[in-house]
MILUMNU-185312 format. One record per atom (N, C-alpha, C, CB): residue in one letter; y, z, x. Coordinates in steps of 0.1 Angstrom, whole numbers, plus 5000, padded with zeros to 4 digits. Glycine has a CB too. Example, Ala and Ser with C-alpha at 12.3 -4.5 7.8 and 13.67 -1.06 7.14 Angstrom:
# MILUMNU-185312
A494350785132
A495550785123
A496750785132
A495550905113
S497850715128
S498950715137
S500050795129
S499450575141
//
This chain:
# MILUMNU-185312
X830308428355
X828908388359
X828108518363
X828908288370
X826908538356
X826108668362
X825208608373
X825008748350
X825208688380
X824508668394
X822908698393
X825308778404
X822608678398
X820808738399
X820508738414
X819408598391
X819208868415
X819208908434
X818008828433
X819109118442
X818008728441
X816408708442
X815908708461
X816108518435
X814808688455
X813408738473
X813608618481
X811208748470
X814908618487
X814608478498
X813908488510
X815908408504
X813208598515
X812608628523
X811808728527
X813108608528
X810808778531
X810008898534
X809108928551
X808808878522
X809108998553
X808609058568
X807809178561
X809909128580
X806809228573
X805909338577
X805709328591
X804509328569
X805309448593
X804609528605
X803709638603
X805509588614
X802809668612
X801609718609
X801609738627
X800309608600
X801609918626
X801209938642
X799709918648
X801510098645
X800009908661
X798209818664
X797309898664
X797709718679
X797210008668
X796310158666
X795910108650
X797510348668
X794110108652
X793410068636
X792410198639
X792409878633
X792810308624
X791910418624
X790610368613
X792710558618
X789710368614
X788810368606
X788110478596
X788210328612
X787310438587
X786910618579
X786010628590
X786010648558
X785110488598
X783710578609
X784810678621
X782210428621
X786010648623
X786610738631
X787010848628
X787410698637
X787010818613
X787410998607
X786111088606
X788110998588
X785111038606
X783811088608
X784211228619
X782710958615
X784511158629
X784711248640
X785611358645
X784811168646
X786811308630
X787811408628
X787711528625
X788411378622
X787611518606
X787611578594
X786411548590
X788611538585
X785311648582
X784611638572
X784511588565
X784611658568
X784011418568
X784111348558
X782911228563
X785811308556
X783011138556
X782011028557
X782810928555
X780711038548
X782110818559
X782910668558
X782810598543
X782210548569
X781610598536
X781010598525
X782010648513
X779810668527
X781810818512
X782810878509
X784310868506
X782810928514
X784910838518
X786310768516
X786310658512
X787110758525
X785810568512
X785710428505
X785410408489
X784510348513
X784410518487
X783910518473
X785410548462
X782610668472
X785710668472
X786810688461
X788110658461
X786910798459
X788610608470
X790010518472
X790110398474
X790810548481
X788810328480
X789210158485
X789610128497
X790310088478
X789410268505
X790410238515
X789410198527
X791410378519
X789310078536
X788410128551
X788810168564
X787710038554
X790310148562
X790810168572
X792410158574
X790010108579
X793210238580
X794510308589
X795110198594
X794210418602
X796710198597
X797210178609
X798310318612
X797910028608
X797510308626
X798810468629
X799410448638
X798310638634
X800910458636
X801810448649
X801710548663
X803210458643
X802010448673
X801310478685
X802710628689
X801210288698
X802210718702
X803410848700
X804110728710
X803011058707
X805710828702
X806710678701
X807410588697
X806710638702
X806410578689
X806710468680
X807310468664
X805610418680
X808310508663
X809210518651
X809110478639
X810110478653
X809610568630
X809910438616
X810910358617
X810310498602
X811810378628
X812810288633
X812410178638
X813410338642
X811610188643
X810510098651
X809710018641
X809510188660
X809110058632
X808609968619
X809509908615
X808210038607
X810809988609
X811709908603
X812009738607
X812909998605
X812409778621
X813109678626
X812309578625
X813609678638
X811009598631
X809909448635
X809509408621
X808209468645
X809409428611
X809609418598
X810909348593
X809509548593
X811809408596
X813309298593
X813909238599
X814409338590
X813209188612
X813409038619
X812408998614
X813609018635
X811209018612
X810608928603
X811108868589
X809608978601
X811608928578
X812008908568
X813308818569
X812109028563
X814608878581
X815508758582
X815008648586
X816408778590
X813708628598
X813608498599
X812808438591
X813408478610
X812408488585
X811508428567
X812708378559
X810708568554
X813908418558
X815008428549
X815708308556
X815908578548
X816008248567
X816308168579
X817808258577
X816307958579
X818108378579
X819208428582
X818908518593
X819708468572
X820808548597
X820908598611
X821608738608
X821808498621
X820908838614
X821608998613
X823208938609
X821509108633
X823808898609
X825308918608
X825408848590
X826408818623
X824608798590
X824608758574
X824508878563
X823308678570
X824209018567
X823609128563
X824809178557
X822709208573
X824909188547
X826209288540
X825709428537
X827009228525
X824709468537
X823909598529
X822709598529
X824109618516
X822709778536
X821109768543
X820409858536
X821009798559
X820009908531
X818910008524
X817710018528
X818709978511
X817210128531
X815710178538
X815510328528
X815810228558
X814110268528
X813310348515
X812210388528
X812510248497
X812710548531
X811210608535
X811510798536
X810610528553
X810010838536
X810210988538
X809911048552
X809411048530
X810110978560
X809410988575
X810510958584
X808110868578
X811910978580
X813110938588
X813010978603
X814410998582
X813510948613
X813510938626
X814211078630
X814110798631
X815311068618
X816111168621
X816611268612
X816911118625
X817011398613
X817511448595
X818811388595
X817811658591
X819811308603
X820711248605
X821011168618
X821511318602
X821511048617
X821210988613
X820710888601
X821211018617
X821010848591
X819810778583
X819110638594
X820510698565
X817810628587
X817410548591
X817810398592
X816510568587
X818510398579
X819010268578
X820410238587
X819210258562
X820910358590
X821910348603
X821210298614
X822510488609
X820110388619
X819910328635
X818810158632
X818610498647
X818610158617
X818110008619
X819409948619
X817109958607
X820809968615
X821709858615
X822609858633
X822809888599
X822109918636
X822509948649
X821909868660
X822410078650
X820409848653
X819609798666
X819109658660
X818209918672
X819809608652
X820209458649
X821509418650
X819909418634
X822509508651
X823909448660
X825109418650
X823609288668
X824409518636
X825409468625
X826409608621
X824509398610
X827309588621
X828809628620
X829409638606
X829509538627
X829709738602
X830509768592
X830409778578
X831209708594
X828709728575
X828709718559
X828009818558
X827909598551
X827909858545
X826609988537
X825309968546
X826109958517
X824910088549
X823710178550
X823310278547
X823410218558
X822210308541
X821910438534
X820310418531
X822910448518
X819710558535
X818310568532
X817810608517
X817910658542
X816910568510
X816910618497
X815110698502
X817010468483
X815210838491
X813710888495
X812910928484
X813611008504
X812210838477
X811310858465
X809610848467
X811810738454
X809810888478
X808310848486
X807410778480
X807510978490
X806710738471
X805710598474
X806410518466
X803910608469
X807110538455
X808110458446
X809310418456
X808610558432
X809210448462
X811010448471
X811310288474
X811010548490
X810510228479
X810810058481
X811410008466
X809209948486
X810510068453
X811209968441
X812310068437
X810109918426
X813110198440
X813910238440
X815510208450
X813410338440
X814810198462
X815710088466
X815909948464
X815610078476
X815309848464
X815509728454
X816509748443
X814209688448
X816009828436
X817009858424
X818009858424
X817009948419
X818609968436
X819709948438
X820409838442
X819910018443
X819609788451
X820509658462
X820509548448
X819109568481
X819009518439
X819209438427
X820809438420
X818009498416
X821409618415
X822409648409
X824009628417
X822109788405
X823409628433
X824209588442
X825109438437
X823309578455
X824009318440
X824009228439
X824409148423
X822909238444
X824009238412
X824309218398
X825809218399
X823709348388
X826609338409
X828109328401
X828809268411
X828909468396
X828309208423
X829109118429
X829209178448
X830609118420
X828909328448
X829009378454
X828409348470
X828909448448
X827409298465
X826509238478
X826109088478
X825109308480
X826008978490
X825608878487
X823708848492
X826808788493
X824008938509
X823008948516
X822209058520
X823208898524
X821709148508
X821109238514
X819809268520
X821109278507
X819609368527
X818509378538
X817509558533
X819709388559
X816309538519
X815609648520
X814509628522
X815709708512
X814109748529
X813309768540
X812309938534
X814409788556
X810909898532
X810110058533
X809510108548
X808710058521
X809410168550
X808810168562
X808910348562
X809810058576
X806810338571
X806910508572
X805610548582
X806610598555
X806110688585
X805010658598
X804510848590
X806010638622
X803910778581
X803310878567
X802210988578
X802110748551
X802110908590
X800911018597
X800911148605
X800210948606
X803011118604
X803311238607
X803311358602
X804011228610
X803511368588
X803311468578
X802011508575
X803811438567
X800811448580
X799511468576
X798911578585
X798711338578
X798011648576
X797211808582
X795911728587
X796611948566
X795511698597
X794311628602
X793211688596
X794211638616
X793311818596
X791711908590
X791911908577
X791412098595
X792811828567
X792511818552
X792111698552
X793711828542
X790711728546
X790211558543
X790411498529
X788411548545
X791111548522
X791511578510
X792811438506
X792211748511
X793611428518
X794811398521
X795111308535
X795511518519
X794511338547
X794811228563
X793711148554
X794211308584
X792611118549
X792011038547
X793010898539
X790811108541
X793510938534
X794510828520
X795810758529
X795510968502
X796110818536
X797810758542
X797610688557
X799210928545
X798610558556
X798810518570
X800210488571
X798010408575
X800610438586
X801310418587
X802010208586
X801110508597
X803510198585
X803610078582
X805110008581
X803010078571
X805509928575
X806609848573
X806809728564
X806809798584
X807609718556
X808009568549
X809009578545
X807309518538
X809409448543
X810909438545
X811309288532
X811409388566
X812509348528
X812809168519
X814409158526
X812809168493
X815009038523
X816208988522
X816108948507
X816608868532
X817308998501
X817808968488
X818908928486
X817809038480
X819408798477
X820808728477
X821308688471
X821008658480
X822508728463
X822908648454
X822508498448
X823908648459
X822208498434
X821908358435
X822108318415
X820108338445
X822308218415
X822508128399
X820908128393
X823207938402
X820208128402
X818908098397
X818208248396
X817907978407
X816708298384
X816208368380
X815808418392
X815508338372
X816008598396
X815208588406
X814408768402
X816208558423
X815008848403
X814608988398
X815009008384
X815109108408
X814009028373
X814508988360
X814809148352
X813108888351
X814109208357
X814609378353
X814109458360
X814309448340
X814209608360
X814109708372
X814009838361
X815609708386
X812909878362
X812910018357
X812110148363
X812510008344
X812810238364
X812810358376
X812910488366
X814310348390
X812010608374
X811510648359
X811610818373
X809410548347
X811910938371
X811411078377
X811411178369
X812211118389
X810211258371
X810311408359
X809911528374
X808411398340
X810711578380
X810711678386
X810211818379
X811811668389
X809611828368
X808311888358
X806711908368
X807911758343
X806811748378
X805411768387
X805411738395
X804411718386
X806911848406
X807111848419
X805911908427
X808311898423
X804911998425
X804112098429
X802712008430
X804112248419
X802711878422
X801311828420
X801011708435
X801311738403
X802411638439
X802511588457
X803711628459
X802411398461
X803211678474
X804611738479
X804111788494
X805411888468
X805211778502
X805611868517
X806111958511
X806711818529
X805612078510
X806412218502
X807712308514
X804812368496
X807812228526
X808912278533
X810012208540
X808412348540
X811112238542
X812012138549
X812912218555
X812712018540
X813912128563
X814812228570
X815912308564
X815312158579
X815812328552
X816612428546
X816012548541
X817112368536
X814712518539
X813312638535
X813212718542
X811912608534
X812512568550
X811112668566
X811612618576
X809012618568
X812712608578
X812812518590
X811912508603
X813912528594
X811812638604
X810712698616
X809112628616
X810512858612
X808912628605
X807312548600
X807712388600
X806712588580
X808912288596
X809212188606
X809112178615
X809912148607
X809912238627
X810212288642
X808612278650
X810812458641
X807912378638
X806612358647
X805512278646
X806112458649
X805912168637
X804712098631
X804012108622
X804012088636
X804412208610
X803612238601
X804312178586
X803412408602
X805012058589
X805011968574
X804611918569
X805511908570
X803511968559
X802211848557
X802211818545
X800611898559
X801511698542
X801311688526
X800311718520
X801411578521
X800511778509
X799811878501
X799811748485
X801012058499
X798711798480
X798311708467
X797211768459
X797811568471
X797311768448
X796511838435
X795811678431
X797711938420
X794711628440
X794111458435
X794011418425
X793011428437
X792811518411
X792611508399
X793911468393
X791911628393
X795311578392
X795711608380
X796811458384
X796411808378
X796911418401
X797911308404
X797511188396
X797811278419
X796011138401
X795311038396
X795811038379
X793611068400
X795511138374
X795411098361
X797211068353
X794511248354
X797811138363
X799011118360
X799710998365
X799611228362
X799510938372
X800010818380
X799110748367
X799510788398
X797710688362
X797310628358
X797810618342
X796110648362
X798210748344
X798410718324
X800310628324
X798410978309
X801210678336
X802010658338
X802810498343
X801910738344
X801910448348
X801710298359
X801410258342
X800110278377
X800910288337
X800110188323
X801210148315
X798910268310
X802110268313
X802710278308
X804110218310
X802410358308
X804210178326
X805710128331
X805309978330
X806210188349
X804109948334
X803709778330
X804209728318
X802309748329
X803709818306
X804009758294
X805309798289
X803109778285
X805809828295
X808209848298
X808409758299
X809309918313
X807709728313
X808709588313
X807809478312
X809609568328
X807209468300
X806809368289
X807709398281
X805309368281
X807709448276
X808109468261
X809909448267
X807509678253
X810309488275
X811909508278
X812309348279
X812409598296
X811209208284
X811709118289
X811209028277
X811409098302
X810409078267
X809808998253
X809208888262
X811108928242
X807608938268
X807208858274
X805408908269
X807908868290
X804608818269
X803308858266
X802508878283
X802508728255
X801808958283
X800509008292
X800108848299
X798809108280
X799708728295
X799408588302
X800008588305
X799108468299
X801708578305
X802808508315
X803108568326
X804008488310
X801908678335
X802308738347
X801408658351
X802308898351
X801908628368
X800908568374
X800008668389
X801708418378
X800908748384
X800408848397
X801108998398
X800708768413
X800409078401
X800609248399
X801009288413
X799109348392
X801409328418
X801809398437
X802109518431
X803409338450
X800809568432
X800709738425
X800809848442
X798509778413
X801509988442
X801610058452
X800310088456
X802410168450
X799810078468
X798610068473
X797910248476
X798809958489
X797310308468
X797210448469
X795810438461
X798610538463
X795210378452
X793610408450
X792910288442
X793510548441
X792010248448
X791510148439
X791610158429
X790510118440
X791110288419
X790710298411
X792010278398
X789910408414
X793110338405
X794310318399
X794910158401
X795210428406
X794310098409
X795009948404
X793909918397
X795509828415
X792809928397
X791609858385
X792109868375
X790209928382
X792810028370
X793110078356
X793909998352
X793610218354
X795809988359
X796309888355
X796409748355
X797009898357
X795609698365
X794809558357
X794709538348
X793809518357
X793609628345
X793109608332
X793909638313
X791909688334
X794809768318
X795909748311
X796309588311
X796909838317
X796609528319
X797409408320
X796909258318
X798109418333
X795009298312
X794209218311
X794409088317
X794109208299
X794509118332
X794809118346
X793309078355
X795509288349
X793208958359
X791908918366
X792008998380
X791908738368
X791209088386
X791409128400
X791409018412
X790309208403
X791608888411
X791808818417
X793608768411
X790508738415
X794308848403
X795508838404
X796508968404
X795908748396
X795609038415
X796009168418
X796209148436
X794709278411
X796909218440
X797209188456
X796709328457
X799109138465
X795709298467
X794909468470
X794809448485
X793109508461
X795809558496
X795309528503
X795109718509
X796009398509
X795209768500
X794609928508
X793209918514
X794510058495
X792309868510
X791009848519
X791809858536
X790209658514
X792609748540
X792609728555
X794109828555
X792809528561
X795009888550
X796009918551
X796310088548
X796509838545
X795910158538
X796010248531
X797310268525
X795510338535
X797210388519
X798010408513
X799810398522
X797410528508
X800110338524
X801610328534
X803310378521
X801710098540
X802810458514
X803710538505
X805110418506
X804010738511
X806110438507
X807410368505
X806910248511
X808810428513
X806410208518
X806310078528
X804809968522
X805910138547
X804510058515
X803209998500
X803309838497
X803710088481
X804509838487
X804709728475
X805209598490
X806509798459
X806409598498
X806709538504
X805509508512
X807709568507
X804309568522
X803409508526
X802809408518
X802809578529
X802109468508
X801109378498
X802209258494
X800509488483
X802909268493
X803809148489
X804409018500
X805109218484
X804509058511
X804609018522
X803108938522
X804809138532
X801808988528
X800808928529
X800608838522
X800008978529
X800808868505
X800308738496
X801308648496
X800008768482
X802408668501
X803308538501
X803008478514
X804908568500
X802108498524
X801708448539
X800908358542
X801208538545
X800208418529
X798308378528
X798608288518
X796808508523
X799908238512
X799808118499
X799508188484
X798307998502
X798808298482
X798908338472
X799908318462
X798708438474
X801308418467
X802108378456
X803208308467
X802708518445
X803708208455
X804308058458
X805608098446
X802907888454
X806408008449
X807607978438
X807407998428
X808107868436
X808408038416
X808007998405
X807208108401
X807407878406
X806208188406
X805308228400
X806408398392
X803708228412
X805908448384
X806408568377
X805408698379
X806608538360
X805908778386
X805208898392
X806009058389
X805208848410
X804609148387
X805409248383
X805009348396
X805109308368
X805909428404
X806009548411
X805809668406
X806909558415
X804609738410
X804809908405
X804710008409
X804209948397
X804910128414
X804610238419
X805010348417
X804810238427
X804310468423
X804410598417
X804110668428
X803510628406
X804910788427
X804910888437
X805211008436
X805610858445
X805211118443
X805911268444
X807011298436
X806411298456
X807511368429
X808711398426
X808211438413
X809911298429
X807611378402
X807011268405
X807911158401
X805611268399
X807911028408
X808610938406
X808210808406
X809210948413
X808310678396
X808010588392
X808910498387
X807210618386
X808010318387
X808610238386
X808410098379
X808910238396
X808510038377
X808109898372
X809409778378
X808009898352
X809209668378
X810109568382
X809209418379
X810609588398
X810009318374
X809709208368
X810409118381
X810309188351
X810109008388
X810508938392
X810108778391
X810408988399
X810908648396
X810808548392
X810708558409
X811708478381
X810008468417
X810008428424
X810508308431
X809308458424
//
């Protein structure tokens, strides 16, 4: 009998600190107008000092177990997708399995920064495919505001901070129908923290890990790229463009989910957009927006939805799911 991982449950968190673009006014060189025109975005959540990606994680995956009606000890395998770890060791996904009370199964952080939630899925999906897992627990979560240069308005303007979480589970019935994960380390120089503790460690140490981004050459490459991973997994599942009922594209620019919409001759009313109130939340992206629309009634049973995202490295993804 082949197994299938499907979404029995989902959580988010969202720290309560709301930045706005009229508060960035006051920051960075910028205007409110401005940042809205060209990303969609109106506004941040930034975690308060203190407040962890550990701390996302978790309130995020007691939400998701109790969406799932399961109990931390149901959890055979935990996976956390983020670039903002708490610790260089540690993984994150340790001190989240620690501070839910669970004992002895797999933990492990995965780091594909904005792709990283459908890179972890993947795995827990492949987990789940060979028998290996029944109840898994993946989680994006990132407190993206730590890596940010405040005086680049280029870049603090686009990222916030965040959490989402699924339970995935063994199951007889359709649930994640394929998974495709895609990196060309060719356009590490185009998004990137260009230092870490094996480089600079010293420029860690003192606060100087920021993210750095080349906008034009990203944009264009994410857009021709995302178009491209949509119609993968069409073509991989012998399925036509009408039989999606909804897109949960990575939340990083309007303009870039307009494009693949419309690739996907795709109504923006079956597009989950929620970077306007959220921004860009890199790993912790796909699981927000997905979370919300399953909250608000949007997506219900049954319905067939594709996941996508793209990130640094550069790294990308597509995923088909049955809900």
């Amino acid at each position: 009998m082949t197994l299938s991982a499907r979404i029995t449950g989902s959580g988010s968190y969202l720290p309560a600190k709301v930045l706005t673009n009229k508060d960035l006014e006051g920051i960075v060189d910028t205007t409110e107008d401005w940042i809205y025109s060209r990303s969609g975005i109106r506004q941040r959540h930034i975690a308060a000092e203190g407040e962890f990606t550990s701390d996302l994680a978790l309130a995020a995956s007691r939400e998701a177990l109790r969406s799932a009606g399961r109990a931390p000890s149901d959890v055979d395998l935990i996976v956390v997708a983020t670039t903002t770890a708490d610790q260089v060791f540690p993984s994150t996904a340790c001190l989240l399995q620690q501070r839910l009370g669970i004992h002895g199964c797999p933990a492990f952080d995965v780091q594909a920064v904005c792709a990283g939630f459908l890179y972890a899925l993947d795995v827990v999906y492949r987990y789940v495919a060979t028998g290996a897992s029944r109840c898994a627990l993946v989680v994006g979560a990132e407190t993206f505001s730590r890596i940010l240069n405040w005086e680049d308005r280029t870049t603090c303007v686009l990222f916030g901070d965040g959490a989402g979480a699924m339970v995935i589970e063994a199951s007889e019935s359709p649930g994640i129908l394929s998974s495709h994960i895609h990196a060309d380390g060719a356009f590490k120089d185009l998004l990137c923290v260009p230092v870490g503790v094996s480089t600079a460690y010293q420029e860690v140490l003192d606060g100087r890990a920021y993210t750095e981004m080349q906008g034009k050459e990203v944009f264009r490459w994410a857009v021709s790229t995302l178009g491209d991973a949509v119609i993968e997994i069409l073509d991989a599942n012998g399925i036509e463009k009408g039989e999606i009922d909804w897109l949960v594209p990575h939340q990083a620019n309007i303009r870039i989910i307009k494009a693949i919409a419309k690739r996907l001759d795709l109504s923006m009313d079956q597009v989950v957009v929620t970077i306007d109130k959220h921004g860009n939340t890199s790993a912790a992206s796909v699981p927000l927006a997905f979370d919300t629309a399953v909250r608000d009634g949007r997506i219900r049973s049954g319905d067939q939805v594709i996941f996508e995202a793209f990130g640094g490295g550069f790294t990308w993804g597509s995923m088909l799911v049955k809900i």
